[in-house]
C-alpha positions as CSV (number, residue, x, y, z in Angstrom):
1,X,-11.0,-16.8,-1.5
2,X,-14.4,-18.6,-2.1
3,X,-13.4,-21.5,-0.4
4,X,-13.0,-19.5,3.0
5,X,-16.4,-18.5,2.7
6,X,-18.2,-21.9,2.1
7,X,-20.7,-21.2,4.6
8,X,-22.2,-18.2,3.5
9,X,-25.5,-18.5,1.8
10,X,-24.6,-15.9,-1.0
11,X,-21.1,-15.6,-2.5
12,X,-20.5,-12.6,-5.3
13,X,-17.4,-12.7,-7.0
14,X,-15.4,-10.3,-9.1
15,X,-16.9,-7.2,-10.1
16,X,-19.6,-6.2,-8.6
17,X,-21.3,-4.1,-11.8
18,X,-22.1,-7.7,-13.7
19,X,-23.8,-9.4,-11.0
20,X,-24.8,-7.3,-8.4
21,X,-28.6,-6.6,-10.3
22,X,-28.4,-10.6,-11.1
23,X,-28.3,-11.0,-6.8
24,X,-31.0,-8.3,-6.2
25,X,-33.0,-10.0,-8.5
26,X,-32.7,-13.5,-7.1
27,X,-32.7,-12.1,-3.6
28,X,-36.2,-10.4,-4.2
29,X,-37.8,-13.1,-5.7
30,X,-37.2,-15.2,-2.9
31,X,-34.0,-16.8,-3.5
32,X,-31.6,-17.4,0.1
33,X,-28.8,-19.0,-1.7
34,X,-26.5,-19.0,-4.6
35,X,-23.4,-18.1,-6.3
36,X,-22.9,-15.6,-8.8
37,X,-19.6,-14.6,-10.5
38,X,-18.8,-12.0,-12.8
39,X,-17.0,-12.6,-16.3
40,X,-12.9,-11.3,-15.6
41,X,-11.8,-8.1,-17.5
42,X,-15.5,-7.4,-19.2
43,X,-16.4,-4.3,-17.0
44,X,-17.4,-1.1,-19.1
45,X,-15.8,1.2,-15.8
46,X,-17.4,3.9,-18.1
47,X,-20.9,3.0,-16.7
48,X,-20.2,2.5,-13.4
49,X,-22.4,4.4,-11.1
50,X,-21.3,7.5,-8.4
51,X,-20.6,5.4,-5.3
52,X,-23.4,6.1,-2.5
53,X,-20.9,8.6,-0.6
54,X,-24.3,10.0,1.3
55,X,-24.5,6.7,3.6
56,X,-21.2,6.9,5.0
57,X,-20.6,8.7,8.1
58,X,-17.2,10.8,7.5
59,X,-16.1,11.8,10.9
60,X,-15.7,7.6,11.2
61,X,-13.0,7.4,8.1
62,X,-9.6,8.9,8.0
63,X,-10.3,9.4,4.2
64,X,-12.4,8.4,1.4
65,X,-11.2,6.5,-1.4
66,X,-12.0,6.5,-5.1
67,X,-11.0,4.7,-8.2
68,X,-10.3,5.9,-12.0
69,X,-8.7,2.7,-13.0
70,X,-8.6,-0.7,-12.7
71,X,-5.5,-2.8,-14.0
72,X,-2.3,-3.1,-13.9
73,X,0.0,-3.4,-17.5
74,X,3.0,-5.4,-15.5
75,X,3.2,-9.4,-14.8
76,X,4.5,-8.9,-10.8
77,X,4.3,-13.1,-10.6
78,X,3.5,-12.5,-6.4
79,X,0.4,-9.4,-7.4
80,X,-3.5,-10.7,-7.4
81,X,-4.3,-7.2,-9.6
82,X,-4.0,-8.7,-12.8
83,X,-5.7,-12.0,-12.0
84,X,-8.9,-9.9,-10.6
85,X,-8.6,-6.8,-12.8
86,X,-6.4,-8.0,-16.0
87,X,-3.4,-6.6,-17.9
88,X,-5.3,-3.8,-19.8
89,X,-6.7,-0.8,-17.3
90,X,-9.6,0.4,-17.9
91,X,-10.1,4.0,-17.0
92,X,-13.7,6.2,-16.1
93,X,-14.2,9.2,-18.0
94,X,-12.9,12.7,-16.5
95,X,-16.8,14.1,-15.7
96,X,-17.3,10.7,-14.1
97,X,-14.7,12.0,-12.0
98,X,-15.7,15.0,-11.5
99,X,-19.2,13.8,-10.7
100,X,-17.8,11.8,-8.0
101,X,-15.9,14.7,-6.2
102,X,-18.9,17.3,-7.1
103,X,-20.7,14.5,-5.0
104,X,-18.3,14.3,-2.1
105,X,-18.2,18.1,-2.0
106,X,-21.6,18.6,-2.1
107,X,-22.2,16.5,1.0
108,X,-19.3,18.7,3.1
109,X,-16.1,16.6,2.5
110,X,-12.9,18.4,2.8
111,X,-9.3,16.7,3.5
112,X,-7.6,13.7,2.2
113,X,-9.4,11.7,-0.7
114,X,-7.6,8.4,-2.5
115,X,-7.3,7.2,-5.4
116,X,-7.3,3.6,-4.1
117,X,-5.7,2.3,-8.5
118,X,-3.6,-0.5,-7.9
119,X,-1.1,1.7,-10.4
120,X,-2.7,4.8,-11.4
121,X,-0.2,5.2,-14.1
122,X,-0.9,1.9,-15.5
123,X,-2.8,3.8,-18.4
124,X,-0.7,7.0,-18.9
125,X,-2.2,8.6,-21.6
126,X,-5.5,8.6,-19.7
127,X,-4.5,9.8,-16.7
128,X,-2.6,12.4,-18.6
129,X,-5.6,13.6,-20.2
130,X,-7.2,13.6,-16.6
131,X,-5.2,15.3,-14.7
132,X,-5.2,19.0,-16.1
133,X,-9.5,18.8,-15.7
134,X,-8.9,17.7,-12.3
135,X,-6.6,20.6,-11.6
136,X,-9.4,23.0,-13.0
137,X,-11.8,21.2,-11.0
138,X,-9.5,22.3,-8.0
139,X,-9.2,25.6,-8.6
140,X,-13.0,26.5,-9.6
141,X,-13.7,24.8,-6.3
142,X,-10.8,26.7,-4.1
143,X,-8.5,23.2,-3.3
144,X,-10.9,21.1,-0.9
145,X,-9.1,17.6,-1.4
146,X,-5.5,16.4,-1.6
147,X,-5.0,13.1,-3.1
148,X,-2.6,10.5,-3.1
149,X,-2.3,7.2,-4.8
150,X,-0.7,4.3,-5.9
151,X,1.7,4.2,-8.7
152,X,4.8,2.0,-10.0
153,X,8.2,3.1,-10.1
154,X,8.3,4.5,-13.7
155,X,6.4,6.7,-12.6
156,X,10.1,9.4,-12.1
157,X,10.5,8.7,-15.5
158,X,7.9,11.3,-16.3
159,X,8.7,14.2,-15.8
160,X,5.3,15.9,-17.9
161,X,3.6,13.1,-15.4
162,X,5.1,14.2,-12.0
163,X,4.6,18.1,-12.6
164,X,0.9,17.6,-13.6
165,X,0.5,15.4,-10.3
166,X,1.8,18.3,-8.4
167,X,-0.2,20.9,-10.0
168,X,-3.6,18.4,-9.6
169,X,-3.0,18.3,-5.9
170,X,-1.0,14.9,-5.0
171,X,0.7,15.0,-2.1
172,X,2.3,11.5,-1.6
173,X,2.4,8.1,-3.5
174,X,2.8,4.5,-2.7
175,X,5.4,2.7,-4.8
176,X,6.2,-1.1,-4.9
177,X,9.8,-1.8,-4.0
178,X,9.6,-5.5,-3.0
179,X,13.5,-6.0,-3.0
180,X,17.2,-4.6,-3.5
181,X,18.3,-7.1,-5.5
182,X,17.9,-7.1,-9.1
183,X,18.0,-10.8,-9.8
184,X,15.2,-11.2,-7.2
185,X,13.1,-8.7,-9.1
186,X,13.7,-10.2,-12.7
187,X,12.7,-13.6,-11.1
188,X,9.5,-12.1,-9.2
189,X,8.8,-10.4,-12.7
190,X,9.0,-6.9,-11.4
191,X,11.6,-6.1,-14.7
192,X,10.4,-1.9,-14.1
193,X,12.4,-2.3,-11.3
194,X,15.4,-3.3,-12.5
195,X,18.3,-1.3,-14.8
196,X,17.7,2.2,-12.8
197,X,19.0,3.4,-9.2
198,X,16.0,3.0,-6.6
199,X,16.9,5.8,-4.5
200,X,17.4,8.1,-7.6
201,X,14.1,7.5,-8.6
202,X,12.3,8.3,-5.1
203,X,13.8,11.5,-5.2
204,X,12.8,12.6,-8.3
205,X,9.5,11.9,-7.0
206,X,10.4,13.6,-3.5
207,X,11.2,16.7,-6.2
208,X,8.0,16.5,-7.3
209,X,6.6,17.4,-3.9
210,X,5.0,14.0,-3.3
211,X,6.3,11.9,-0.1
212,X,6.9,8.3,-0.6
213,X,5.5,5.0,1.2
214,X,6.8,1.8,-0.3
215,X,6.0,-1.7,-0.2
216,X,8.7,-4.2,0.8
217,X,9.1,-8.1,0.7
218,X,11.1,-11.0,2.7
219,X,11.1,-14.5,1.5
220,X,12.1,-14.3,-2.8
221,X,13.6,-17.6,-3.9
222,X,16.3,-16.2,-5.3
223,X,17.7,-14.1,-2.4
224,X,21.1,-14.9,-1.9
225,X,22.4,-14.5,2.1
226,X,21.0,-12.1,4.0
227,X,18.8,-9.4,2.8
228,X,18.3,-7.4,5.7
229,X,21.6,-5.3,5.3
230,X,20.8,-4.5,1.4
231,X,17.1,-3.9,2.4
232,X,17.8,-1.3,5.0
233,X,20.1,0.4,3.5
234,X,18.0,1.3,0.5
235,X,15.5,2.2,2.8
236,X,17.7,4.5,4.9
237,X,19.4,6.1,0.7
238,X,16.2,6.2,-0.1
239,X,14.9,8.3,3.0
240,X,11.5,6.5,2.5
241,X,9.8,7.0,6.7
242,X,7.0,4.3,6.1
243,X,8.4,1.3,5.2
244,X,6.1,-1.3,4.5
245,X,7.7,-5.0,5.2
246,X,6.2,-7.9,5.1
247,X,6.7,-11.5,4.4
248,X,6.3,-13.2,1.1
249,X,2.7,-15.2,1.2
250,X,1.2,-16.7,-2.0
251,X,-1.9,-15.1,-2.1
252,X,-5.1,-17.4,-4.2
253,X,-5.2,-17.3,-8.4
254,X,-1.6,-15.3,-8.4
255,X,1.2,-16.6,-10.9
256,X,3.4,-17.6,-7.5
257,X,0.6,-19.6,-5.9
258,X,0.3,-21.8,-9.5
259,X,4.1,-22.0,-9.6
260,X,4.5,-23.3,-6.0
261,X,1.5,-26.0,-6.6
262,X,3.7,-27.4,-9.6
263,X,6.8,-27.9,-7.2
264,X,4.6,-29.1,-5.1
265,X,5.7,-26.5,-2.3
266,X,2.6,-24.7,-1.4
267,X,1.3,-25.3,1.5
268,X,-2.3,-26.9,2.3
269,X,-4.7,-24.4,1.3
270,X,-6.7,-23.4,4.8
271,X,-10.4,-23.9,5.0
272,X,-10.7,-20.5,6.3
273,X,-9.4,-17.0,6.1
274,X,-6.5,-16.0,7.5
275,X,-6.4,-14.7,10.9
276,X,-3.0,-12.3,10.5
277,X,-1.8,-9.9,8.2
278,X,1.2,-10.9,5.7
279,X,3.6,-9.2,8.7
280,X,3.1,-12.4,10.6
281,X,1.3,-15.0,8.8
282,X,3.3,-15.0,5.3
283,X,5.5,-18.0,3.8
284,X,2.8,-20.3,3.4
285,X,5.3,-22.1,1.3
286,X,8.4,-24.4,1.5
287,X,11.1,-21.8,1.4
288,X,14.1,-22.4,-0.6
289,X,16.6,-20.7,2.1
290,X,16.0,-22.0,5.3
291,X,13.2,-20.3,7.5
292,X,15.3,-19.2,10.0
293,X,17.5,-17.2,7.8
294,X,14.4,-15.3,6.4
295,X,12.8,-14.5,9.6
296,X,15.9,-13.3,11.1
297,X,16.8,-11.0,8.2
298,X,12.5,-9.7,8.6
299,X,12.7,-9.0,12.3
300,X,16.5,-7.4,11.3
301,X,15.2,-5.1,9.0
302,X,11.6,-4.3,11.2
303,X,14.4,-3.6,13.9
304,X,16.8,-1.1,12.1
305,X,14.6,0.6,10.2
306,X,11.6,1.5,12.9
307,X,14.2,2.2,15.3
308,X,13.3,5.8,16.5
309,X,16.5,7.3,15.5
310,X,16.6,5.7,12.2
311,X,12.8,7.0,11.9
312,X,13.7,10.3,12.6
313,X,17.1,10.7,10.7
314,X,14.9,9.9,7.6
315,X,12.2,12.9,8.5
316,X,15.1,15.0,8.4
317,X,16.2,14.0,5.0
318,X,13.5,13.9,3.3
319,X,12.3,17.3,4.7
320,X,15.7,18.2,2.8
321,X,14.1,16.9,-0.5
322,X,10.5,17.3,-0.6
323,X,10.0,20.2,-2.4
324,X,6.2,21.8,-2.3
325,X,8.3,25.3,-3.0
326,X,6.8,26.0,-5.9
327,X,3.2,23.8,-5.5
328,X,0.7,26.9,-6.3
329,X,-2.0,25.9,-4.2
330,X,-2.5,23.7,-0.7
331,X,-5.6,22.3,0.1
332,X,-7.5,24.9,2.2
333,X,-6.7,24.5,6.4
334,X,-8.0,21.0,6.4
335,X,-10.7,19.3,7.3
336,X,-13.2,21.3,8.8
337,X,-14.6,18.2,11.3
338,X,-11.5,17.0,12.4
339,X,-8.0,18.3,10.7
340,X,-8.2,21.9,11.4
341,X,-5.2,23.1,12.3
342,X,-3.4,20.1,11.6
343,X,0.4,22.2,11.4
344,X,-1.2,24.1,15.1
345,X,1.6,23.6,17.6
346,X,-0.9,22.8,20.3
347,X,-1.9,19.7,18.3
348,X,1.2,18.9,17.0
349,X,2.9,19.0,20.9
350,X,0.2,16.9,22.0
351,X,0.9,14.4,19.2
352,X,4.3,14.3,20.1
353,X,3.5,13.4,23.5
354,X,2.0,10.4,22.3
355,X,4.9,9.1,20.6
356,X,7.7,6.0,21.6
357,X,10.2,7.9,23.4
358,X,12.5,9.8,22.7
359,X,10.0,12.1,22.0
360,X,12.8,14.8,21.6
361,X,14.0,13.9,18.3
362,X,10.6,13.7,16.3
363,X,10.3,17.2,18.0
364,X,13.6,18.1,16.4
365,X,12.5,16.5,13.2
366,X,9.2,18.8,13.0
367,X,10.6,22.3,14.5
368,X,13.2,21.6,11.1
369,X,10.9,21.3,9.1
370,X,9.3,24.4,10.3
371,X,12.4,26.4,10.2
372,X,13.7,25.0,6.8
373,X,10.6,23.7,4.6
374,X,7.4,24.9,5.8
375,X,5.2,24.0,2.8
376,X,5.7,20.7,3.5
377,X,4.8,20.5,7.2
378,X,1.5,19.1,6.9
379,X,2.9,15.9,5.3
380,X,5.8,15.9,8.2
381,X,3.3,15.8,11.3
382,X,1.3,13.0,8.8
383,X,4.9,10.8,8.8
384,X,4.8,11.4,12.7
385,X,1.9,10.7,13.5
386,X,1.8,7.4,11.5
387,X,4.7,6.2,13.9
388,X,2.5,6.1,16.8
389,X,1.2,2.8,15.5
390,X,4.2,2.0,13.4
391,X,7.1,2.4,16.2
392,X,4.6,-0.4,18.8
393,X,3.4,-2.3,16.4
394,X,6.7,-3.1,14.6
395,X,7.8,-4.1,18.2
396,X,4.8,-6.5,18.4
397,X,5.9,-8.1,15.0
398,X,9.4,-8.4,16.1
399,X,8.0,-10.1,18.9
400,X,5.7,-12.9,16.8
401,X,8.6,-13.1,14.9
402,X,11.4,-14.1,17.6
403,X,8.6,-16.1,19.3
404,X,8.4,-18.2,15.4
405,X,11.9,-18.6,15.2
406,X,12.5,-19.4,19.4
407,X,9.6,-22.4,17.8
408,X,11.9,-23.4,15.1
409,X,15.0,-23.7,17.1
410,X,13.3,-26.5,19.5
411,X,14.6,-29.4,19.3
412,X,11.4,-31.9,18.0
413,X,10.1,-34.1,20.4
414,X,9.6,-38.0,19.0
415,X,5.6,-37.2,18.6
416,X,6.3,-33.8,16.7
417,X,8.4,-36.2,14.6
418,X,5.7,-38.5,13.8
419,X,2.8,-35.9,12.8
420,X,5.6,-33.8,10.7
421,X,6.0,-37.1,8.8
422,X,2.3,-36.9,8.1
423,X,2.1,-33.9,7.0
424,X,5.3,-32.8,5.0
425,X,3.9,-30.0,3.2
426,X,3.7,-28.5,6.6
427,X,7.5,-29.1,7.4
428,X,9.5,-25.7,7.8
């Protein structure tokens, strides 16, 4: 978003590895403006240099991230991926990889590292080749990581794929749902979506001992009615805890964003970036079903599915599917600063106490897992703890939301009339 950033005296766009020494260069010889921009898709990721991991302070991250890929082979019309990192991934080697964790362990990480790919399996062949030197990696070094990732849907189609995961130390994986309906998907070009059973395929993945978080998306011109009901329940079939739900927004250089400007339907681009996250400041567009429709059937679905009940009653059933059984190594306690202990049930009662009542059933929801899949109770208390924020803050949205739609049920007053009138791009 360049034009957000008008006022800064340096802008450096795309990759950094083509430009960054061009900057340095300019900035050392005296230079206190300019704008360099790197060439799209051109980036040998083969020479790209171990990230400085020594200048961070760890005990101020969650995790740390890194990255064997960049690109994405799919056309998703609404994703930025391709547009920034282009249709053909290009993968690091395996000992650049290994370099970078030797690097991470050297310096006293342990715990939770990312692989922050857009699709990790966007080059499978690659990460096939990867994954059994990372699994070697793991064991020479007595399992200090877990990993998880991102990765599309066809992923369950591999099986080869999903036991070499398991055996390299993934523990969960973020998938892109979007919608339930398949006409929706063939329209938002998200066609790896389509001809297969949703749920079927999270549990394969579930099977694989790797828990689910999924992306999911309100606003499609082709949704027909309302969406909430379909939504939720593939959500709640799908026993997916962290659903991700946001509205539609047609994000800068995407396929969507082009499309809209040619109906003339996108909304004046702002001079500035947005304040808000996609959860309240999406739809930057003229829908085609009215705006009221599609707001109620987000604040529906934020409702039903981070309801605490419905929150727990998918715990339970995914603690009935995620099978770590036969995973043959766990990553050692956890992280010596701050995770030790993370399945203690000291830590975990105090956790509890923290949560949206009723506390009792997210009690009931870990003692089961406890009793009837203990491998996998690291990843339980993780589900918990993440709705401490979720369980508020999807209250807060619903709460933006009704306030939006209270706005839209006003009756216009004759001066609201007139400035509409001057601005119709801004009407609904």
């Amino acid at each position: 978003m360049p034009y957000a950033f008008t006022q800064a005296n340096f802008q450096i766009l795309g990759e950094a590895e083509a430009v960054i020494d061009e900057f340095v260069a300019a900035f050392e010889s005296g230079a206190r403006e300019g704008i360099f921009e790197a060439p799209k898709f051109t980036i040998d990721v083969t020479k790209t240099p171990i990230p400085r991991f020594d200048l961070l302070k760890f005990d101020d991250y969650l995790y740390v991230g890194v990255q064997f890929s960049r690109g994405c082979p799919f056309t998703c019309e609404f994703c930025d991926i391709i547009e920034l990192y282009g249709r053909v991934p290009r993968t690091k080697t395996t000992p650049q990889m290994l370099a970078e964790l030797d690097r991470l362990y050297e310096l006293g990480y342990r715990g939770h590292v990312d692989f922050v790919d857009d699709n990790l399996i966007g080059n499978k062949k690659a990460v096939k080749a990867f994954l059994p030197d990372l699994r070697k990696w793991l064991e020479q070094h007595d399992y200090p990581f877990e990993f998880t990732t991102e990765a599309s849907i066809n992923l369950s189609d591999d099986p080869e794929l999903l036991r070499l995961m398991n055996e390299a130390n993934f523990v969960g994986v973020f998938v892109g749902i979007e919608s339930p309906d398949p006409e929706t998907l063939r329209q938002m070009k998200k066609k790896q979506n389509t001809r297969r059973s949703i749920p079927e395929s999270i549990h394969k993945i579930y099977e694989a001992g790797m828990f689910v978080t999924a992306g999911f998306i309100v606003g499609f011109d082709n949704e027909k009615g309302r969406i909430a009901d379909a939504m939720v329940e593939l959500i709640e079939d799908s026993a997916i805890p962290v659903a991700m739900v946001g509205l539609l927004y047609a994000l800068p250089n995407t396929q969507l964003t082009r499309r809209l400007t040619q109906e003339g339907r996108l909304h004046p681009v702002p001079n500035a970036a947005p304040k808000e996250d996609q959860c309240t400041h999406g739809l930057n567009f003229d829908t085609k079903r009215p705006r009221r429709d599609i707001l109620r059937d987000y604040r529906d679905v934020l409702e039903k599915v981070y309801d605490p009940h419905a929150y727990a009653g998918r715990l339970n059933r995914l603690i009935e599917m995620l099978n770590n059984r036969d995973r043959a190594h766990q990553m050692k306690g956890a992280d010596s600063r701050r995770r030790a202990g993370a399945g203690n049930m000291e830590l975990v009662q105090r956790m509890v106490a923290k949560l949206p009542e009723p506390k009792r059933i997210f009690w009931e929801a870990f003692t089961n897992c406890v009793a009837t899949n203990p491998k996998s109770v690291r990843y339980i208390v993780l589900l918990l703890a993440f709705y401490m924020h979720l369980g508020p803050f999807s209250r807060y949205v619903i709460e933006r939301i009704d306030g939006m739609i209270a706005d839209l049920d006003e009756v216009p007053r004759p001066h609201v009339i007139a400035r509409a009138a001057e601005q119709p791009a801004l009407l609904n």
